[in-house]
C-alpha positions as CSV (number, residue, x, y, z in Angstrom):
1,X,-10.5,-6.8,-2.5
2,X,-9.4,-10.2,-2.0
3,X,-7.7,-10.7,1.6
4,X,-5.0,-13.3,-0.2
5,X,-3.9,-10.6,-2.5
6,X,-1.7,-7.2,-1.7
7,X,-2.1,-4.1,-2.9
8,X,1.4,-3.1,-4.7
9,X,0.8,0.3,-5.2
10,X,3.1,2.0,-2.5
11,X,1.3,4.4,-0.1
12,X,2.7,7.2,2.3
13,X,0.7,8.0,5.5
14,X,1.5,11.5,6.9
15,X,0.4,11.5,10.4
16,X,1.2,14.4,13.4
17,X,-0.9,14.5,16.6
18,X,-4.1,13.0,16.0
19,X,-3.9,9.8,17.5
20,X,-8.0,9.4,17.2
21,X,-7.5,9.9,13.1
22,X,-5.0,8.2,12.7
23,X,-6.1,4.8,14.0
24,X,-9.3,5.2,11.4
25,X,-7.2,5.4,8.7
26,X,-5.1,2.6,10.1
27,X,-8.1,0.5,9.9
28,X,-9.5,1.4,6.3
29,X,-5.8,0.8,4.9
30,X,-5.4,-3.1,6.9
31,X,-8.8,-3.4,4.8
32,X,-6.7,-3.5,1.5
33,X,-3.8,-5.7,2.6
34,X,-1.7,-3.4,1.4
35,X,2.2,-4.7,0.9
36,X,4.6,-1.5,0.7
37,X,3.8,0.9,3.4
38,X,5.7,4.5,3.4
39,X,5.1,6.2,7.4
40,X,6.0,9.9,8.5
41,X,5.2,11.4,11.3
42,X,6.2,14.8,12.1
43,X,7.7,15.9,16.1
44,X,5.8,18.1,18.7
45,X,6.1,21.8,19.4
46,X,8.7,21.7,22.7
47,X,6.6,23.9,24.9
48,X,3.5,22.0,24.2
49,X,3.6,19.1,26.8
50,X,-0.3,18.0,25.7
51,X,1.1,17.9,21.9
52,X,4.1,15.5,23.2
53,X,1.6,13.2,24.5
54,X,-0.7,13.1,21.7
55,X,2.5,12.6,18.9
56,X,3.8,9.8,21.3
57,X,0.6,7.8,21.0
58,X,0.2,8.5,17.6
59,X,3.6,7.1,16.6
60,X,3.5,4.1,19.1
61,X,0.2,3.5,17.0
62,X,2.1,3.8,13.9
63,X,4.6,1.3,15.3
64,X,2.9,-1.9,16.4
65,X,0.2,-1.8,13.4
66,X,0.5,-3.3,9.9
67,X,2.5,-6.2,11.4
68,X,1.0,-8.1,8.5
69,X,2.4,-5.5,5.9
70,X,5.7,-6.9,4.2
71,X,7.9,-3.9,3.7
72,X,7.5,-0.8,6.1
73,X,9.8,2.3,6.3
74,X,9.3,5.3,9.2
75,X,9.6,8.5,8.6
76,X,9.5,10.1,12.4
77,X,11.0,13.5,13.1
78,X,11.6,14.5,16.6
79,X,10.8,17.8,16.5
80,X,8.2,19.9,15.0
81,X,8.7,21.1,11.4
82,X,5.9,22.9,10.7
83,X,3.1,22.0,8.1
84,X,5.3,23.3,5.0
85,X,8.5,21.3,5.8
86,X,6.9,18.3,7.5
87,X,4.8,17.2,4.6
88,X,7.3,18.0,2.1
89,X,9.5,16.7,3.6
90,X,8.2,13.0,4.1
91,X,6.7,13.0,0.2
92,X,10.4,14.2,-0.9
93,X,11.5,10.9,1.5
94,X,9.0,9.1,-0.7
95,X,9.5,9.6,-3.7
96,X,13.2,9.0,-3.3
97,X,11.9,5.5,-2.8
98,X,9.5,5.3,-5.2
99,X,8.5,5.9,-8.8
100,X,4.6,6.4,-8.4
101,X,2.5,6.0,-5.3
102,X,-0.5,6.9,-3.0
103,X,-0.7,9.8,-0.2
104,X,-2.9,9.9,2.8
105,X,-3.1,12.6,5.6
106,X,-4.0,11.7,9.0
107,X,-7.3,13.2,9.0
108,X,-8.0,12.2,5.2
109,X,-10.8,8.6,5.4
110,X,-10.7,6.8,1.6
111,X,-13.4,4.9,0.5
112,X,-12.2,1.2,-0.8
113,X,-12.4,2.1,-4.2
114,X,-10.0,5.3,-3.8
115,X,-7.2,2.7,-3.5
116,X,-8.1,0.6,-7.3
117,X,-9.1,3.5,-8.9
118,X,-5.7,5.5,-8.1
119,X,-3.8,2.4,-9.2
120,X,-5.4,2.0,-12.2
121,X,-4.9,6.0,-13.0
122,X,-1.0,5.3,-11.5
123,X,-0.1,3.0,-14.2
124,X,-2.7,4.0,-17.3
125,X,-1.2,7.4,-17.3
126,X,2.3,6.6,-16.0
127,X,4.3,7.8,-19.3
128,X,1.7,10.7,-20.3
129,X,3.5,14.1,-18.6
130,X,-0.1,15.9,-19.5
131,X,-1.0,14.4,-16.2
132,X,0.1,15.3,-12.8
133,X,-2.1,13.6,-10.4
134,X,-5.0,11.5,-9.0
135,X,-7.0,12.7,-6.1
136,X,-10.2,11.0,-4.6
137,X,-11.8,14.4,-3.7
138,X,-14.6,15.6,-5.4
139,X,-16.4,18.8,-4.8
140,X,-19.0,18.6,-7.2
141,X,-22.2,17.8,-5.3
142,X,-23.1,14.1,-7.4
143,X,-23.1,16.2,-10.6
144,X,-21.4,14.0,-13.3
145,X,-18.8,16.0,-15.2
146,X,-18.5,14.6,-19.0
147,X,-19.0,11.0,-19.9
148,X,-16.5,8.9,-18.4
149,X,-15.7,8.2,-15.0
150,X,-13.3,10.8,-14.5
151,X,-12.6,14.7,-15.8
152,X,-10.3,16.8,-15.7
153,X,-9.2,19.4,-13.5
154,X,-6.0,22.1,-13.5
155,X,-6.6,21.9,-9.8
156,X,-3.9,19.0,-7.7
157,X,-6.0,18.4,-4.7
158,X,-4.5,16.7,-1.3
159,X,-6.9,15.1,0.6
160,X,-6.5,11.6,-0.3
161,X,-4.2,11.7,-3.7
162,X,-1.5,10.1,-6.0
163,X,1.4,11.1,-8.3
164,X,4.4,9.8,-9.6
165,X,8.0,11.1,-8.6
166,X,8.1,13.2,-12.6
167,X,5.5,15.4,-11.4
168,X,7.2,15.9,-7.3
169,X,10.8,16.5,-8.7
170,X,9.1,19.7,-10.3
171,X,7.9,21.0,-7.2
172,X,9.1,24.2,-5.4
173,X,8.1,24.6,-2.1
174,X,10.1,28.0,-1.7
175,X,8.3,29.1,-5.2
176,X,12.3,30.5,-5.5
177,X,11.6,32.0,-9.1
178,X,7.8,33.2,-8.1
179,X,9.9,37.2,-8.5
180,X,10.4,36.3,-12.3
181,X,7.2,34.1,-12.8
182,X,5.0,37.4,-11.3
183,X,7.1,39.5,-13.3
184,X,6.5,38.1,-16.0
185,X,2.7,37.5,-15.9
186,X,2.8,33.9,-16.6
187,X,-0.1,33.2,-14.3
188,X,-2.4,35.3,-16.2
189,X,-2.9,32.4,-19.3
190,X,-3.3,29.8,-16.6
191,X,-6.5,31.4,-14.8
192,X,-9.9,32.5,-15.9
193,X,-10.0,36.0,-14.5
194,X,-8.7,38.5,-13.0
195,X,-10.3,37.5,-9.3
196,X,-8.4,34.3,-9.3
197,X,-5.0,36.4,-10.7
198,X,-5.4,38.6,-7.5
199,X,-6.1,35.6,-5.2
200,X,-3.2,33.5,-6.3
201,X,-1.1,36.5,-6.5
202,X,-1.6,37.7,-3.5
203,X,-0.8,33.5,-1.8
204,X,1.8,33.3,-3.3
205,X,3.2,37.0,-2.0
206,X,2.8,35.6,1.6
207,X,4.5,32.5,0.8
208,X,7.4,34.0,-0.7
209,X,8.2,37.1,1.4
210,X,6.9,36.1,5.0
211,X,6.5,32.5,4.6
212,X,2.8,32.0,5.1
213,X,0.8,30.4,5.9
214,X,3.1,27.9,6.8
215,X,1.6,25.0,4.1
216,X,2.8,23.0,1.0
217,X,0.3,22.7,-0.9
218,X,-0.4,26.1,-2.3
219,X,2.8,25.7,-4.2
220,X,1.8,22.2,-5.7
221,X,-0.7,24.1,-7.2
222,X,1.7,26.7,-8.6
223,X,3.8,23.8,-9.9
224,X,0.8,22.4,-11.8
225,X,-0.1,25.7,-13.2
226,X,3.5,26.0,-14.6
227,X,3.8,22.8,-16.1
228,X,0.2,22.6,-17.5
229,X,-0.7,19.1,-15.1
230,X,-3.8,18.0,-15.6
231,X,-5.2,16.4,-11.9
232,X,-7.8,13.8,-12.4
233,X,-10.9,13.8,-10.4
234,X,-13.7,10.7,-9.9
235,X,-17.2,11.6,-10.3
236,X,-17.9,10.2,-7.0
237,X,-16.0,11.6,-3.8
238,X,-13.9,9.0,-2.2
239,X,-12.6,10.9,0.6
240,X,-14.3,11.7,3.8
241,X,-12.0,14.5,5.9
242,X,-12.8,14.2,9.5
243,X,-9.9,16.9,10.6
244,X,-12.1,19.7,11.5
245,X,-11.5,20.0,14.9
246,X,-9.2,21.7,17.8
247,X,-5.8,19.9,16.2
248,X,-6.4,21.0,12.6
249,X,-3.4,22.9,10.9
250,X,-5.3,25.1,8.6
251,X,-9.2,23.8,8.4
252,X,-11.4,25.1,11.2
253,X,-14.9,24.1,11.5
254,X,-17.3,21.7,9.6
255,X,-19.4,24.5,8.5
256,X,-17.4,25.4,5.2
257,X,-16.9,21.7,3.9
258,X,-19.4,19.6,6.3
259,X,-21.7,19.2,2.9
260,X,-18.6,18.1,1.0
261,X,-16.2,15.7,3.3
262,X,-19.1,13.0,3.8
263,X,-18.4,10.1,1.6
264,X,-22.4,8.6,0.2
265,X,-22.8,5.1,1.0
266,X,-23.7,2.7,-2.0
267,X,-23.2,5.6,-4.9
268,X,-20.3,4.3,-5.7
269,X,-20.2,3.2,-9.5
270,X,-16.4,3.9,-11.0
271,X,-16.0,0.6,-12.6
272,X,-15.4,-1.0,-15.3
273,X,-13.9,2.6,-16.1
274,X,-15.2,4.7,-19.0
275,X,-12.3,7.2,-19.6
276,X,-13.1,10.4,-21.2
277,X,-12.9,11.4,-24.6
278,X,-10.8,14.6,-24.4
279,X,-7.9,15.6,-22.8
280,X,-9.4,19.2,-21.5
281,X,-10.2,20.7,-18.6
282,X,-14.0,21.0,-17.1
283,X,-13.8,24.5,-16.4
284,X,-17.6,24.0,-14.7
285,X,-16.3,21.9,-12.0
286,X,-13.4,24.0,-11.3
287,X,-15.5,27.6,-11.3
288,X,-17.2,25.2,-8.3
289,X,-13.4,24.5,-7.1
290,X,-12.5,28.2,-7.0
291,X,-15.5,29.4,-5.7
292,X,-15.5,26.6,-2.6
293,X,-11.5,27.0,-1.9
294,X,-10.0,30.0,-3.7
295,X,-10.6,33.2,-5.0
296,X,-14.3,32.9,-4.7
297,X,-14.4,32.0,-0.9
298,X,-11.4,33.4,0.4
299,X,-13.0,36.1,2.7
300,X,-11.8,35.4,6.7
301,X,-15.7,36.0,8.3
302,X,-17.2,32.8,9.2
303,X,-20.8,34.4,8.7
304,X,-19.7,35.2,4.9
305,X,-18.0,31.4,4.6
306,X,-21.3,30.0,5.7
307,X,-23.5,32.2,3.5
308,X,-21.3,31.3,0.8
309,X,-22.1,27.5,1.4
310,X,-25.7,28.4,1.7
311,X,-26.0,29.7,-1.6
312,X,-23.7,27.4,-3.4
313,X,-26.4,25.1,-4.5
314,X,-27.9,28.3,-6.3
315,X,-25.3,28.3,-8.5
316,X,-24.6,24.9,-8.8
317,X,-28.3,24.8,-10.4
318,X,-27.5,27.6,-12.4
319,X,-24.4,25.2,-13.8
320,X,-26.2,22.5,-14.4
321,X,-28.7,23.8,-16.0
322,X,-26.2,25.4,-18.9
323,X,-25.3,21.7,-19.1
């Protein structure tokens, strides 16, 4: 990108204690010159005087960089919200602000491209409700889904994404009518099987009667599911997550994403675009989805997780192959 021109697209960066992550994504964002710059940081636990530390340095990094950057507006909590509250909170703050616009977690490393290609998707698909997102995570091992440059997914993913406010102001992060939607079995047209109806069930359950896990995310998905939103996925990864350490929130370990968080050098080939030719969802890529994150890998034991992982690429032949 050219250093003489900004990047408009607005873009919110969600950062807590990870001073370390932070400062990487600091550096691949000053790489796009961008010129509307959205920062949240949540607060530290009280008891935990190691945590205080860490958040301090992470917002006094926050503070003195982008001095090039034209408009910034902090988002900085003093106290500790929790994952759910903390990152719902600071997208609620911006989307109050703005109309459409980037997300990036702490831990969350874009490739270049992540930034044109969700502003291209931003304002291509700006008026068309059918879709409800851009994310630069893909899970699908270099296979190439369809014939364009993108696919289709019924899956909103959050490491490294972008929306507009339409799709947020539809989001429930207490799931408040989840009683009448369960009720009702309206989740049972929206998944493939009854596996995935148990799984989603069961989250959403936990999220409604004892509040956990304590996350945000699970109930973007439910929002999609509701409203139909299609999520639109590049058929190259663009995200790299480097939060699988000691101050991860809910991902522990490299073993069960290592093969999927590394971003390829020079495989890169989204442009000029080639969009699809149907509006559908590739339910191939998302049977990998489900099996990776959902109901297909949801067991607790490590040793399962990584035999899981060990045989995915089993059935990933098995896909391509029907191809």
């Amino acid at each position: 990108m050219n250093k003489e021109n900004k990047f408009k697209t607005p873009i919110l960066i969600i950062a807590w204690r990870r001073p370390k992550h932070t400062k990487k994504l600091i550096n691949k964002i000053k790489q796009i010159n961008p010129d509307n710059l959205y920062i949240a940081c949540d607060g530290p636990n009280k008891e935990n005087s190691l945590e205080k530390i860490k958040v301090k340095k992470t917002k006094e990094l926050l503070l003195k960089s982008f001095e090039k950057v034209r408009v910034k507006k902090y988002f900085f909590s003093n106290h500790n919200q929790g994952c759910k509250l903390g990152v719902s909170n600071a997208i609620n703050w911006f989307f109050e602000h703005e109309e459409e616009g980037i997300i990036l977690e702490d831990d969350c490393i874009p490739h270049l491209d992540f930034f044109v290609f969700c502003q291209e998707m931003l304002e291509k698909y700006r008026n068309d409700e059918r879709i409800w997102s851009i994310t630069g995570h893909n899970q699908q091992n270099d296979i190439q889904r369809g014939n364009g440059t993108y696919y289709f997914s019924k899956y909103p993913r959050s490491w490294g994404w972008a929306s507009w406010k339409r799709s947020w102001l539809k989001y429930d992060r207490d799931i408040t009518d989840w009683p009448i939607i369960k009720s009702k079995g309206i989740l049972k047209n929206k998944l493939k099987n009854k596996r995935e109806k148990i799984f989603w069930e069961n989250i959403m359950d936990n999220i409604y009667h004892h509040n956990s896990p304590n996350t945000w995310d699970y109930q973007w998905t439910l929002s999609a599911f509701l409203n139909n939103g299609l999520t639109i996925v590049p058929n190259k990864n663009l995200i790299e997550n480097i939060g699988f350490d000691e101050d991860s929130t809910h991902t522990f370990g490299s073993d069960f994403n290592g093969s999927l968080k590394k971003t390829k050098k020079n495989s890169f080939n989204l442009f000029p675009t080639i969009h699809p030719d149907f509006f559908e969802i590739d339910k191939q890529a998302d049977e990998i989805v489900d099996i990776l994150e959902y109901s297909g890998g949801n067991k607790i034991s490590k040793k399962f997780i990584i035999k899981k992982l060990k045989n995915i690429k089993i059935k990933l032949l098995k896909i391509i192959k029907k191809i």
